[in-house]
C-alpha positions as CSV (number, residue, x, y, z in Angstrom):
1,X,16.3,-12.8,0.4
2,X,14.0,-15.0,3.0
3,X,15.3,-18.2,4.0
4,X,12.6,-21.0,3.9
5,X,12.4,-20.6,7.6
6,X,12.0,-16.7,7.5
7,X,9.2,-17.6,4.9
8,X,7.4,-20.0,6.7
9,X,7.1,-17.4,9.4
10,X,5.9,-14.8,6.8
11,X,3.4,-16.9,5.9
12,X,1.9,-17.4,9.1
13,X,1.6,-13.2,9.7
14,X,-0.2,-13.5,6.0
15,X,-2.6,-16.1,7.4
16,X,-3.3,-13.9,10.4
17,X,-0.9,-15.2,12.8
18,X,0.5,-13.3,15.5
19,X,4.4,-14.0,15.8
20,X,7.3,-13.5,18.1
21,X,8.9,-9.7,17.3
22,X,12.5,-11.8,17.0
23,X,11.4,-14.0,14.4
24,X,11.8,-11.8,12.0
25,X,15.6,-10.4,10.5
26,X,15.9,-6.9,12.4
27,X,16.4,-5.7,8.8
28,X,13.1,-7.2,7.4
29,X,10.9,-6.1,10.8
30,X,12.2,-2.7,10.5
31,X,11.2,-2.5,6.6
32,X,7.8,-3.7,7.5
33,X,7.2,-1.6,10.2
34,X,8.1,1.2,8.1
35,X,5.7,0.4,5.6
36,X,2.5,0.5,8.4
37,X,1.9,-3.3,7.3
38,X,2.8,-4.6,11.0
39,X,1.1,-4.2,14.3
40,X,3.0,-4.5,17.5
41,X,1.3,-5.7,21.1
42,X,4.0,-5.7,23.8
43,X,3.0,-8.3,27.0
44,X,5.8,-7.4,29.1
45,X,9.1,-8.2,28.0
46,X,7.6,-10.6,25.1
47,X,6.7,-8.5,22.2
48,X,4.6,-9.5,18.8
49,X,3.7,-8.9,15.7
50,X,0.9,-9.4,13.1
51,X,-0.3,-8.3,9.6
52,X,-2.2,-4.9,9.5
53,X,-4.0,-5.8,6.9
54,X,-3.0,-10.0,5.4
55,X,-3.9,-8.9,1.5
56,X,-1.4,-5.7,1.4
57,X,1.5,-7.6,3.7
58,X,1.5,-10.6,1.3
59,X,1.0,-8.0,-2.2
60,X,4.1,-6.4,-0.3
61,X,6.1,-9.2,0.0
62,X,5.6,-11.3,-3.3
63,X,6.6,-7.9,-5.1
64,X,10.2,-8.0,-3.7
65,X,11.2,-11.5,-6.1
66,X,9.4,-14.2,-7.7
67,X,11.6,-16.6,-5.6
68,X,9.8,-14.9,-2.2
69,X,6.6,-14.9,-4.1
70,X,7.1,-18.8,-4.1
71,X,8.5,-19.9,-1.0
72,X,5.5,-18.5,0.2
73,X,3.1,-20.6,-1.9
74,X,4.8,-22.9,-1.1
75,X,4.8,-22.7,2.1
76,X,1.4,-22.6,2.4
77,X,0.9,-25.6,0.8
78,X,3.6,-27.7,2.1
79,X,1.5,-29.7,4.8
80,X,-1.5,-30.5,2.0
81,X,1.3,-32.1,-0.5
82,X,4.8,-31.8,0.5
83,X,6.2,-34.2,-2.3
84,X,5.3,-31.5,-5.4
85,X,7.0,-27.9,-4.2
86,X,9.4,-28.6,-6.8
87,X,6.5,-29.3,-9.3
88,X,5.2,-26.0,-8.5
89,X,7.9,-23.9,-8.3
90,X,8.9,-25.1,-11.8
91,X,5.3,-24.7,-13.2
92,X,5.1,-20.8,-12.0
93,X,9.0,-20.4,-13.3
94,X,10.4,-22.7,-15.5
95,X,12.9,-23.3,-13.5
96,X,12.9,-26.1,-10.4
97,X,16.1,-24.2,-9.5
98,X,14.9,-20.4,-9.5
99,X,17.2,-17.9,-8.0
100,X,16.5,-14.1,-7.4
101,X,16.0,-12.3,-10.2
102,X,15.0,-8.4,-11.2
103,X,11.0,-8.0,-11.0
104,X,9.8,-9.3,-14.5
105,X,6.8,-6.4,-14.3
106,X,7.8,-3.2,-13.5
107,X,5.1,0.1,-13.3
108,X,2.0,0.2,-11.1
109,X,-1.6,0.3,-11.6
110,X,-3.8,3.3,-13.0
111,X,-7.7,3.7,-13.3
112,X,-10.0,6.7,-13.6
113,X,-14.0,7.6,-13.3
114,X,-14.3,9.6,-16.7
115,X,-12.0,8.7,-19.7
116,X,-8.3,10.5,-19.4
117,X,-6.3,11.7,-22.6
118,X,-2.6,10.3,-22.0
119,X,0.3,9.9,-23.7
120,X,2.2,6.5,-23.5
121,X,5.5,5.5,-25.7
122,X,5.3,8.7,-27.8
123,X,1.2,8.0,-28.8
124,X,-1.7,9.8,-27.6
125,X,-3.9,7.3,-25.3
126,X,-7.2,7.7,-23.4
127,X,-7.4,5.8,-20.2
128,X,-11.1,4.7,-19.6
129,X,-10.2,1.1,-17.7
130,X,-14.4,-0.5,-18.1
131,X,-16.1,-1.1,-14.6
132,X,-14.8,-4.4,-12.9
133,X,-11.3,-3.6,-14.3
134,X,-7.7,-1.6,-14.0
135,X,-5.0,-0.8,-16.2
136,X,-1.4,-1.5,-16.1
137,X,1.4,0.9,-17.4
138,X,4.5,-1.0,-17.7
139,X,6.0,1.5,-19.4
140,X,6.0,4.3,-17.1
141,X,9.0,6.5,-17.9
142,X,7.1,7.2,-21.1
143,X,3.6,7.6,-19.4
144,X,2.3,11.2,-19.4
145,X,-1.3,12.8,-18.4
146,X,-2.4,15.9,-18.4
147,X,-1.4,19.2,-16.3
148,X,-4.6,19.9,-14.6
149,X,-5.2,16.1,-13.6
150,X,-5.2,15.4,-10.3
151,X,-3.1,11.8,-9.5
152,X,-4.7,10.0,-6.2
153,X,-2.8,7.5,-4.9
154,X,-4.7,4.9,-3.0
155,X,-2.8,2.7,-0.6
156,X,-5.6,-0.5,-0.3
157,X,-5.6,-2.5,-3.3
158,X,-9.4,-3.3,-2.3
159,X,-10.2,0.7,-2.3
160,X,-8.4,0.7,-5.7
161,X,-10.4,-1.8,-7.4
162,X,-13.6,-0.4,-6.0
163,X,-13.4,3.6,-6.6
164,X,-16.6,4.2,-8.1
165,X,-18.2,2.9,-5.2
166,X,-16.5,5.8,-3.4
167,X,-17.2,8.2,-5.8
168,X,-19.1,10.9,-3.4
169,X,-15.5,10.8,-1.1
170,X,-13.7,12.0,-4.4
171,X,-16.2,14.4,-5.9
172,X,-16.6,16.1,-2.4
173,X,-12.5,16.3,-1.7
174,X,-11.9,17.0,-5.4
175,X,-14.3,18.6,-7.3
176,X,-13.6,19.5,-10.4
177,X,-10.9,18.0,-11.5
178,X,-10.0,15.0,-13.6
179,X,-8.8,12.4,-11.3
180,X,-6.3,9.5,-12.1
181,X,-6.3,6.7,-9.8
182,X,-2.7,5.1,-9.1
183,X,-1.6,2.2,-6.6
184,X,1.9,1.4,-5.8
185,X,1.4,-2.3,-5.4
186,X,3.3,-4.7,-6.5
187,X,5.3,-2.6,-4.3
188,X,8.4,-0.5,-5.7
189,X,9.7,2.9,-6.2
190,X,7.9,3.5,-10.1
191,X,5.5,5.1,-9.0
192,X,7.3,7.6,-6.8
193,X,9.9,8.3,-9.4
194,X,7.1,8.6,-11.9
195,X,5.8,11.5,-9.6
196,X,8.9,13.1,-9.3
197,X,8.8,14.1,-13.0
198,X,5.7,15.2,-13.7
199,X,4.5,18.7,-12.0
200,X,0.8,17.4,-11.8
201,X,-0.7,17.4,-8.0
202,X,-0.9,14.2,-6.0
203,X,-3.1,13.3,-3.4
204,X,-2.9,10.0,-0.9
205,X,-5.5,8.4,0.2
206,X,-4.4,6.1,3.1
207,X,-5.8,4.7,6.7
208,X,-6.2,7.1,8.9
209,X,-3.4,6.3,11.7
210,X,0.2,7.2,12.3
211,X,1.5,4.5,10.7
212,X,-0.8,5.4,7.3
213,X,0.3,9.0,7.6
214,X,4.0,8.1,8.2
215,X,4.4,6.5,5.2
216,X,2.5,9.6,3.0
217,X,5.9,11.6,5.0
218,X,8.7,9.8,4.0
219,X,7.5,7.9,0.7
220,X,5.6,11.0,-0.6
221,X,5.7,14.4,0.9
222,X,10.2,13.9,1.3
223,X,10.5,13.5,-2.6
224,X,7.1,15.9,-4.0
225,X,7.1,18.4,-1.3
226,X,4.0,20.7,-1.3
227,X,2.3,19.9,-4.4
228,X,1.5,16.4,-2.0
229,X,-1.1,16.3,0.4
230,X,-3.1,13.7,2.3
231,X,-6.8,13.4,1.7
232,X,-8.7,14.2,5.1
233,X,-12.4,13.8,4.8
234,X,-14.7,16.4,5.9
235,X,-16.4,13.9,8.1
236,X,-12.9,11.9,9.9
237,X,-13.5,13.5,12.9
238,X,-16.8,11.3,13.4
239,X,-15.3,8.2,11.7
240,X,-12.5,7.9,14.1
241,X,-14.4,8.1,17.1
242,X,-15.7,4.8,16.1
243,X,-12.3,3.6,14.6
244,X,-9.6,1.0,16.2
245,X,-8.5,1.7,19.9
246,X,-6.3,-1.2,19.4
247,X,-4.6,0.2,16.3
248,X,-3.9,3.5,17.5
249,X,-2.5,1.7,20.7
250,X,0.0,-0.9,19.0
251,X,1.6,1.8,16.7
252,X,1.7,4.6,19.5
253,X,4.9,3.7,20.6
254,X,6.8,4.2,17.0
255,X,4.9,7.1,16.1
256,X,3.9,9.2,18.8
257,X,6.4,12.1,18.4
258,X,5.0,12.4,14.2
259,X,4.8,15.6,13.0
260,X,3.6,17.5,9.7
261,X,4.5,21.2,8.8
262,X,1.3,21.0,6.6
263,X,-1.1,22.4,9.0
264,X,-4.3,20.2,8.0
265,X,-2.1,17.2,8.3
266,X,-1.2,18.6,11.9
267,X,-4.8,18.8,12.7
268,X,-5.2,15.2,11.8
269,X,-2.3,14.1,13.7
270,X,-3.8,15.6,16.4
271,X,-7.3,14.7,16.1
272,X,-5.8,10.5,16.1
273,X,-3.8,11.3,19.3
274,X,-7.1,13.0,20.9
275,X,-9.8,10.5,19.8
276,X,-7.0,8.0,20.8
277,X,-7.9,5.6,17.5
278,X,-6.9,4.3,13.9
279,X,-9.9,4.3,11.3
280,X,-9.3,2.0,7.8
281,X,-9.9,4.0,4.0
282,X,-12.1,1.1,3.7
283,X,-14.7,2.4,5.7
284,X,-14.9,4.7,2.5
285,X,-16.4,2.1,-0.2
286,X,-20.0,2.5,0.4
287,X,-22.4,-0.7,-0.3
């Protein structure tokens, strides 16, 4: 669990700050780093760190305990009105004194183009979450879809919410095929474990960098194996000649010895190393 100091820290990498690498606990930096939500910029001996993205670092971190969740609210807000932290803390737990406790909503979020027949707690179900919105399965060890659907998991929340405005990316990768839309944030293993029991094919759509495909190796591809594979678009080569130089450069260091025995992911790997740059999935979500 973050100290209040550790959090105030974490709150300035979800404001956009850039901070000292030794700030951070070794164990916490490491987990972070994992994840592909830190970027690294070394001046010579002094290195940093800042948020890859603010929205998915903070989404990250609030998902590991309410008490996190707060100290970073409050946090935030500690300059504007230093007097009521307590205040708040008790209005978002009931509890002025709030220590760590198991996450109060496990699951992860689903959504879908075209209405998908489910079955949820023993009942049949069709997921069809309306435009503008997403569904939640809380539930998930009872949460079943079809053989022949296709599950896409989508790393940015922001690509999740929007996925019909990326409709053409899907029905040129995928065609065919029913397609259920997952996220794993609030971050936690349900999702993966949910995978793991059900035979249907997964697919992850993630940035297009080391760090991005890294975290497809160990969090997907270790547990599915080859029923997993990473969504390359037909047109990446293009979109990552105009992608982040900067990107590719800060995470080059961690990740330049990644490999893939799954030959198209190879060619990607490749292709990053020779264009020498990151792109973002949310270059994707067309206007």
């Amino acid at each position: 669990m973050a100290t209040e100091r550790e959090a105030r820290i974490l709150a300035r990498l979800c404001s956009g700050e850039r901070v000292p690498w030794s700030a951070l606990p070794k164990k916490l930096l490491g987990e972070l780093l994992e994840e592909g939500l830190l970027d690294t910029r070394a001046n010579g001996s002094r290195r940093t760190v800042s948020a890859v993205r603010k929205e998915s670092l903070r989404s990250y971190l609030e998902s590991r305990s309410d008490v996190l969740r707060i100290l970073l609210a409050n946090t935030a807000e500690r300059s504007a009105a230093p007097s009521d932290s307590r205040t708040k803390q008790a209005a978002a737990t009931g509890n002025s004194k709030a220590l760590g406790v198991a996450r109060s909503c496990p699951g992860f979020a689903v959504n879908s183009f075209e209405p998908i027949p489910c079955r949820l707690l023993g009942r049949d179900v069709t997921l069809s979450p309306p435009e503008g919105s997403f569904a939640f399965v809380t539930d998930w060890r009872e949460f079943s879809i079809p053989e022949e659907a296709c599950v896409v998991g989508i790393e940015n929340m922001e690509n999740f919410r929007l996925i019909r405005r990326e409709r053409r990316l899907f029905s040129s990768a995928l065609p065919r095929v029913p397609l259920l839309f997952v996220s794993r944030f609030p971050q936690s293993t349900d999702l993966r474990e949910w995978l793991m029991g059900i035979p249907n094919r997964y697919v992850h759509f993630g940035d297009f960098d080391l760090a991005g495909i890294s975290i497809f190796l160990t969090e997907f591809r270790k547990h599915l194996g080859a029923r997993a594979s990473f969504l390359i678009p037909e047109d990446i080569g293009e979109r990552l000649a105009r992608g982040s130089r900067e990107r590719y450069d800060s995470q080059y260091a961690r990740f330049r010895d990644l490999e893939s025995d799954d030959p198209a992911l190879a060619r990607l790997i490749r292709l990053i190393h020779e264009k020498r740059r990151a792109y973002d999935q949310e270059g994707y979500i067309e206007a």
